[in-house]
C-alpha positions as CSV (number, residue, x, y, z in Angstrom):
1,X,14.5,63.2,-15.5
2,X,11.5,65.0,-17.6
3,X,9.2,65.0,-14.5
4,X,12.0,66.5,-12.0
5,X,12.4,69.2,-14.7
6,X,8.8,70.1,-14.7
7,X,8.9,70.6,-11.0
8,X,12.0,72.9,-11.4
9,X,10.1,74.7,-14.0
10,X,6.9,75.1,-12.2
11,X,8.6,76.6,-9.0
12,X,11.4,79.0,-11.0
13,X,9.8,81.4,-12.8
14,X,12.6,82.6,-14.7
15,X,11.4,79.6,-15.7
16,X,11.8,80.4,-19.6
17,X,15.5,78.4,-19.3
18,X,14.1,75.5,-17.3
19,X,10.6,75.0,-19.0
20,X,12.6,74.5,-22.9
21,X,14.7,72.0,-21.0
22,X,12.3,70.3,-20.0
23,X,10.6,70.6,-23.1
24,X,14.0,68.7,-25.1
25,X,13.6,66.2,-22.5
26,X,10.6,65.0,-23.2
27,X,11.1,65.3,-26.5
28,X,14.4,62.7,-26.0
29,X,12.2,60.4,-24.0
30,X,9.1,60.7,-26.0
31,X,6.8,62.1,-23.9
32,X,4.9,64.3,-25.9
33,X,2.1,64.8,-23.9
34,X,4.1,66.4,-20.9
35,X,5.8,68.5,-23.5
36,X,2.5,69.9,-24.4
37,X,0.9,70.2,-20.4
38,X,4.6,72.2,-20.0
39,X,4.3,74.5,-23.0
40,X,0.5,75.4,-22.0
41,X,1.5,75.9,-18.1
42,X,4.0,78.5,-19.2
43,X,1.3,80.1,-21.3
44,X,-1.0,80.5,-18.6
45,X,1.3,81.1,-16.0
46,X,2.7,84.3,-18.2
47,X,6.2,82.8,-18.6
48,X,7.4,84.7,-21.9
49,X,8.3,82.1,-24.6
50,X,10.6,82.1,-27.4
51,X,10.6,80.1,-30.6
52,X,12.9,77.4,-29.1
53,X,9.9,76.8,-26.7
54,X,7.2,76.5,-29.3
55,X,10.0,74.3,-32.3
56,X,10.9,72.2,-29.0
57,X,7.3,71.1,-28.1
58,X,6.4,70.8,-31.8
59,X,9.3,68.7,-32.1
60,X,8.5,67.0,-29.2
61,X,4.8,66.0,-30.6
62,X,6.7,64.9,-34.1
63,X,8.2,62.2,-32.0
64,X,5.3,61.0,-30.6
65,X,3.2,61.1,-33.9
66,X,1.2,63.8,-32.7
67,X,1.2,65.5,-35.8
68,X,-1.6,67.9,-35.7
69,X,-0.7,69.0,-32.1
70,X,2.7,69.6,-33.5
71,X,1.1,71.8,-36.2
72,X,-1.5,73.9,-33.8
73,X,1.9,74.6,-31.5
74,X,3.7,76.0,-34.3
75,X,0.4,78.0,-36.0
76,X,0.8,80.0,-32.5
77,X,4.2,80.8,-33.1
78,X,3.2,82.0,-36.5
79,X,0.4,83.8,-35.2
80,X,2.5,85.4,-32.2
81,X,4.3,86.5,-35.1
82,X,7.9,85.2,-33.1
83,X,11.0,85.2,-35.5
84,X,13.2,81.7,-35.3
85,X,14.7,80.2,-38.0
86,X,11.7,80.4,-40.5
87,X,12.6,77.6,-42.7
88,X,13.2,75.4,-39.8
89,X,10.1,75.5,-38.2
90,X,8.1,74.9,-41.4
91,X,10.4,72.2,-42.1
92,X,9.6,70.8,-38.6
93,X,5.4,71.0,-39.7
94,X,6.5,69.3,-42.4
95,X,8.2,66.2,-41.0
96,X,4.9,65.9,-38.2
97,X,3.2,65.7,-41.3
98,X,5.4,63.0,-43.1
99,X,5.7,61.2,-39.5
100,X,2.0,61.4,-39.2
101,X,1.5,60.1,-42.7
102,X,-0.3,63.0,-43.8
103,X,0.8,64.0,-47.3
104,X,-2.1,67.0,-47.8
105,X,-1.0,69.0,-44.7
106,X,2.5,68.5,-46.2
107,X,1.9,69.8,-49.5
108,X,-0.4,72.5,-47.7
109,X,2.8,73.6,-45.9
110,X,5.1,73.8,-48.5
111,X,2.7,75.9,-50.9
112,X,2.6,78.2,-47.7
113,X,6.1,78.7,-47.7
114,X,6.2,79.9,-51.4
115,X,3.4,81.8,-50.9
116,X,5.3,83.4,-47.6
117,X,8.5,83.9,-50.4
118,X,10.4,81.0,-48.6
119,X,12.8,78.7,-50.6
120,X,11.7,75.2,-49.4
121,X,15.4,73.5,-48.9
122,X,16.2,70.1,-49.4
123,X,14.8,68.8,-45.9
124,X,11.5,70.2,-46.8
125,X,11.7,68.4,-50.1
126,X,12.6,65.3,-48.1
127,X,10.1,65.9,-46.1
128,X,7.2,66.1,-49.0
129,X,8.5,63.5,-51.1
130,X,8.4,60.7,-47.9
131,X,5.0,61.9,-47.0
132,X,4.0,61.6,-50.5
133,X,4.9,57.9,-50.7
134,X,3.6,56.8,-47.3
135,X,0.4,58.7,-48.6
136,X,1.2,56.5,-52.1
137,X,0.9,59.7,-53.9
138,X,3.9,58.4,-56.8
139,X,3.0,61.6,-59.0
140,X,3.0,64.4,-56.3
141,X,6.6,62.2,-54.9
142,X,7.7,63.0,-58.9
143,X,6.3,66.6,-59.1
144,X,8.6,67.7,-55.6
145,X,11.3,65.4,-56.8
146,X,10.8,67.4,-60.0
147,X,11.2,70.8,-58.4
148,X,14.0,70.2,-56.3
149,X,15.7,69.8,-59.2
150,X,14.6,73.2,-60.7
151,X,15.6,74.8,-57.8
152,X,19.1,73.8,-58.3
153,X,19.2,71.5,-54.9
154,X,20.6,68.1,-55.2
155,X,18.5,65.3,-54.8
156,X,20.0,62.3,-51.9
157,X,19.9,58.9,-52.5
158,X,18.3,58.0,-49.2
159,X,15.7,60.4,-48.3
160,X,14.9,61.8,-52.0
161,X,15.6,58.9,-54.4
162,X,14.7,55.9,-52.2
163,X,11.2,57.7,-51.6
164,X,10.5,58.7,-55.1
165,X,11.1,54.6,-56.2
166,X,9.5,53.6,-53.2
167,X,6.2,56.2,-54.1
168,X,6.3,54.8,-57.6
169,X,6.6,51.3,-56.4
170,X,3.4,51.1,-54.5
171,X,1.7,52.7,-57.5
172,X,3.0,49.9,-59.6
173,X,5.0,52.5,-61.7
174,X,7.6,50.5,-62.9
175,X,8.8,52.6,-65.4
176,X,9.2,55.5,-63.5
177,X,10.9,53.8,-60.9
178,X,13.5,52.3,-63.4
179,X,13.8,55.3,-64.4
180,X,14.1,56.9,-61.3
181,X,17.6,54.4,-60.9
182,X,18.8,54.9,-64.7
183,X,19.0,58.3,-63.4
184,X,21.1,58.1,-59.7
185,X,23.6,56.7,-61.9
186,X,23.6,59.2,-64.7
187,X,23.9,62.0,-61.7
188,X,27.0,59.5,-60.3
189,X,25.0,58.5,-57.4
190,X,25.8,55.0,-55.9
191,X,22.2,53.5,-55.6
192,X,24.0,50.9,-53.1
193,X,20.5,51.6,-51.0
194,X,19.3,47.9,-50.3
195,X,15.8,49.7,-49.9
196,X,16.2,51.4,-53.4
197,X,16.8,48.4,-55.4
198,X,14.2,46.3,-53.1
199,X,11.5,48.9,-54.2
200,X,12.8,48.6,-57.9
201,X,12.2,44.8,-58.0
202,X,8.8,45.0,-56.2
203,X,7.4,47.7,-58.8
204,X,8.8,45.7,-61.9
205,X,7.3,42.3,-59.9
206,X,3.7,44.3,-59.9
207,X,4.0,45.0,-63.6
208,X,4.7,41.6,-64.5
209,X,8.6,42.7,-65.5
210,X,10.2,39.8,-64.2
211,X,13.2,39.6,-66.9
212,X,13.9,43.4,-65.9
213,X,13.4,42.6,-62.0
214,X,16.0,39.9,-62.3
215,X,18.4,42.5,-64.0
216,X,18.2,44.6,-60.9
217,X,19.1,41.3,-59.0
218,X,22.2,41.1,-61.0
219,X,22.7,44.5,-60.7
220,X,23.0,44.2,-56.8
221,X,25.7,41.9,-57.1
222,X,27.8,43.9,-59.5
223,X,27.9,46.9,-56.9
224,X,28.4,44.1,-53.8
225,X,25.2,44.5,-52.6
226,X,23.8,41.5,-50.1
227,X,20.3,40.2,-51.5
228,X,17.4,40.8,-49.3
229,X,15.1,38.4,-48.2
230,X,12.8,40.5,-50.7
231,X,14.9,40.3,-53.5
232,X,16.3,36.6,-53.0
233,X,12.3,35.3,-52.5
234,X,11.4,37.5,-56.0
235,X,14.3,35.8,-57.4
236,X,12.9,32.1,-56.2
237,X,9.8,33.6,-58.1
238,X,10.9,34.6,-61.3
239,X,12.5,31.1,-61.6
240,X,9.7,29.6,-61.0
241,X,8.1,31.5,-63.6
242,X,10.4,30.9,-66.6
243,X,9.7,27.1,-65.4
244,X,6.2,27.3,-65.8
245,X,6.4,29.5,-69.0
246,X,8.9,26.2,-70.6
């Protein structure tokens, strides 16, 4: 289907319609690379792009992991000084970043959008905070998790809290990622995230807290929550423990 809709693009130069629908497409199927040879044959063909061209292909590279090609698309839209939906395609930057592992560029972004006198909104903060602890960087995770909450937008259990526990997990911050639960609760959020409780265990396993770890356990099963293989072999562990401590 992509490769038909190149063909239609390259022949119909009205083409604008045709080459962003081809674009999608290959976003869909994940074909980033013919996203990209699209976007620059309409460039040097003189097709006149909008922003859904240049958020489509960016989008497109996301997919495929390509985060730095999804970055250079969207610099030229900056550049070209196009209007779309400002927020959006900074928040798109901002998840090739996260997808790409790169938690610099991320933090680079959103420091441009304050600087550009943009409100990051709760994807961008979503955004960070992953890239932040698949870059296991549990006090910059903190710090956006942190401003979100200035800013008067409301932290989610999945995307902000199980990120934040998961950031403070791999830098054995068990504390903080007690803490981290203590609070979901206080703000009347269900932690019933498998992953959030998983992560929780783990970081309190990596500071030798196994009484605490198997107070999570229980936890699970007050709020009907199915034990992991994770959380059933820490268990096995912590038993084996208090054995060896008798």
């Amino acid at each position: 289907m992509c490769f038909r809709l190149v063909d239609i693009g390259r022949r119909s130069r009205e083409g604008a319609v045709s080459i962003e629908a081809a674009i999608k497409e290959c976003g869909r199927t994940r074909q980033w690379s013919v996203a990209m040879q699209l976007f620059r044959d309409g460039i040097q063909s003189g097709v006149q792009l909008f922003p859904g061209h240049y958020i489509a292909t960016a989008s497109a590279c996301r997919k495929g992991g390509q985060w730095q090609h999804a970055l250079s698309v969207l610099a030229m839209m900056w550049e070209a000084r196009l209007e779309p939906s400002v927020i959006f395609s900074y928040n798109a930057g901002i998840s090739a970043c996260e997808k790409g592992e790169q938690w610099q560029p991320a933090l680079a972004l959103l420091s441009a959008m304050r600087e550009a006198k943009l409100e990051p909104d709760v994807i961008s903060f979503n955004a960070g905070i992953s890239a932040c602890e698949k870059g296991e960087q549990w006090q910059q995770a903190l710090a956006l998790l942190n401003e979100m909450r200035e800013a008067k937008l409301e932290p989610d259990v999945i995307f902000s809290y199980s990120a934040a526990i998961s950031a403070c997990e791999k830098g054995e911050q068990w504390k903080w990622a007690l803490a981290l639960l203590s609070e979901m609760r206080e703000a009347k959020l269900e932690p019933n995230v498998i992953f959030s409780y998983n992560s929780g265990i783990s970081a309190c396993e990596k500071g030798e807290q196994w009484q605490r770890a198997l107070g999570l356990l229980s936890e699970m099963c007050e709020v009907k929550l199915q034990p992991t293989f994770i959380s059933t072999t820490f268990q096995l562990q912590c038993w084996d423990q208090r054995v060896r401590e008798r």
